[in-house]
N, C-alpha and C positions, 0 to 999 in steps of 0.2 A: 365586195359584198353588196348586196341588194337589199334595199330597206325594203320588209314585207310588213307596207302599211297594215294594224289591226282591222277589221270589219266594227264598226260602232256598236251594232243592234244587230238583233239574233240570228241566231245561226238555220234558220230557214235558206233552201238553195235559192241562189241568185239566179235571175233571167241575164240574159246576157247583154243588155243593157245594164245591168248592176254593176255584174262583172266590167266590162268595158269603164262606166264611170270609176270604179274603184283605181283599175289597173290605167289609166290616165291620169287621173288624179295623184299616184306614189309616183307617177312619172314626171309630174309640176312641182310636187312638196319638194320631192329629192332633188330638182333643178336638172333632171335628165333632160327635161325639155325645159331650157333658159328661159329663164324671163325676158319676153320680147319677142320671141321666136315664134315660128311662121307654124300654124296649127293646118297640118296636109290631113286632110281626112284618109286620101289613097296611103299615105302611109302609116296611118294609126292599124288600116284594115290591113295591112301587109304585117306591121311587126306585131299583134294581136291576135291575128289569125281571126277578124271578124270580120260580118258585112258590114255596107253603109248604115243601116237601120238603127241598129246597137250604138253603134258610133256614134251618130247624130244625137241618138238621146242622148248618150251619155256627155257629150260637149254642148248640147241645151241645160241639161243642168249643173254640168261646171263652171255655165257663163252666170247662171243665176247668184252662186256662189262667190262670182268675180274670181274665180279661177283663170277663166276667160275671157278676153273682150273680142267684140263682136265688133267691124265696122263694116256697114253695107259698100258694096263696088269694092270693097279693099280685102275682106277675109277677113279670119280667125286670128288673135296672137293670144301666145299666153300672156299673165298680166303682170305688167313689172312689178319687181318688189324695191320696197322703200323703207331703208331701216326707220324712217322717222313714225312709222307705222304701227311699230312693237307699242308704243305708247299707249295709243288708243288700243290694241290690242289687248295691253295686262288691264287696262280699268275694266275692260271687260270680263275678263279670265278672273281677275281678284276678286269681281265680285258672284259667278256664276261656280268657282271652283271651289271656294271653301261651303259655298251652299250645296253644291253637288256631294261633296265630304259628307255634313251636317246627315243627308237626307240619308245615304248610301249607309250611316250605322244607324239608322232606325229600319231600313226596306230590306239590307241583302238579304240575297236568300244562301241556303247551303252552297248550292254549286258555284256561288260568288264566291262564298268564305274559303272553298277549298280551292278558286283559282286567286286566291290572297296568299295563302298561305303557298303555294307552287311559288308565287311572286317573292314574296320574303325569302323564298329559300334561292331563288335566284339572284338575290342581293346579296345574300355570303356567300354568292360566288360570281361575282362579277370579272369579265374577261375584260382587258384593257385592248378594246378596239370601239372607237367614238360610234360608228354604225349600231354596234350594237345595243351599246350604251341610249342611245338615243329610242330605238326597238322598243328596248323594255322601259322605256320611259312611258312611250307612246301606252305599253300593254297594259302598267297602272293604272294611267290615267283611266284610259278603256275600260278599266275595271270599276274604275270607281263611278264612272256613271252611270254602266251598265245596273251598278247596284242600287242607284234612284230609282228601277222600275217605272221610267217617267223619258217616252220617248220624245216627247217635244225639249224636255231639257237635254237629253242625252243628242239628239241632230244640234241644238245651237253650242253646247259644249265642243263636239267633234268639229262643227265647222271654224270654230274661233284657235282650236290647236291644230287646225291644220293650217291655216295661217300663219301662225307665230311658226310653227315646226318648218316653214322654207324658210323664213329667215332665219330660223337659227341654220341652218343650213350650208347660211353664208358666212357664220362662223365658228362652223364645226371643228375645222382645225384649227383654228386658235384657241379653244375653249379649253383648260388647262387640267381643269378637276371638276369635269363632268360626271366622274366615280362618287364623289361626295355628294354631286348634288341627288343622284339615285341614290345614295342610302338616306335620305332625306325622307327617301317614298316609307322608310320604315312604321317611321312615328305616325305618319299617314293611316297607313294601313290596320298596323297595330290596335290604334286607335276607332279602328272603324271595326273589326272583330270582336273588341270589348262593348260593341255599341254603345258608344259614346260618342252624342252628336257635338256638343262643344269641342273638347278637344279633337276630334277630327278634323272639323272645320278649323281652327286656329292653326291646325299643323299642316294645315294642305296652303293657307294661309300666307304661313311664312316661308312654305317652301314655292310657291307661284313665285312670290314678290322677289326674293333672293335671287331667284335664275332668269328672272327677269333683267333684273337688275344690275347682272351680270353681264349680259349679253348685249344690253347697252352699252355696256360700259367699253364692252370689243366693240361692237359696231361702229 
């Protein structure tokens, strides 16, 4: 199965520069293209079915991201990953995710609430396959910043889970009860339909730090 990274911010058609950065980008998170490995621009445009133009932007801005590293005379590689990295990753997350919670049950709007509520019903009925599991993790979270109405938080929230989400990546299968930690997104959610910013923010809170914490613990 193929992780089909969410889109962050709205659903305006993509140029194909978008397209291309996205469809590279779920190809690094998911480790399809390893960390360390040699970035062929001729063959982005072959398995993509794009030109150089698209391409190029979209690996100028995955390198901004440190998706990419860049050495001149030497080429492109993707950018290794380093579990000692989650660290400084959740201080980030801990402190941008339960504030994104917070804002998201004061701003959503309807068609947030009713892709909340599609979310919860997807949680009593969760399929026991880790890809997928991981999906609709990704979809929540998605949701919930999308529900800030605040695209400057919503680009530094996506870019900081797209980092953690390769490393979890490297321990997808070992992660035992990855099911539990998605119903986790309930209280979350729940809590953000009742608009209530405290408890949303506390429950988004504990649920960062837990699966963090977790994943350290594999790592």
């Amino acid at each position: 199965m193929t992780l089909a990274l969410v889109d962050s911010w709205p659903t305006a058609p993509q140029s194909l520069a978008e397209r291309a950065y996205r469809e590279i980008r779920t190809l690094i998170v998911t480790l399809d293209l390893a960390p360390g490995s040699v970035i062929s621009e001729t063959e982005l445009q072959e398995r993509l079915g794009m030109g150089r133009t698209p391409i190029r932007e979209a690996l100028r801005s995955l390198a901004d991201e440190r998706l990419i590293e860049v050495y001149p005379r030497r080429g492109m590689f993707v950018t290794g990953v380093d579990a000692r990295d989650l660290s400084a990753l959740s201080e980030v997350r801990e402190i941008l995710e339960p504030q994104a919670a917070r804002i998201a049950a004061q701003r959503h709007t309807d068609a947030d609430a009713e892709q909340m509520r599609e979310l919860l019903a997807a949680i009593d009925d969760l399929v026991p396959d880790q890809r997928a599991l991981i999906e609709l993790d990704q979809r929540i979270h998605q949701v919930v910043y999308r529900g800030t109405q605040n695209p400057f938080l919503i680009a530094a929230l996506d870019e900081h889970y797209m980092h953690a989400l390769r490393i979890w990546f490297m321990a997808l299968d070992r992660i035992t009860d990855l099911a539990q930690a998605i119903r986790e997104h309930r209280a979350i959610l729940e809590a953000i339909l009742l608009g209530d910013p405290e408890r949303s923010a506390q429950a988004m809170s504990r649920h960062v730090a837990g699966f963090e914490t977790q994943i350290q613990r594999i790592l």
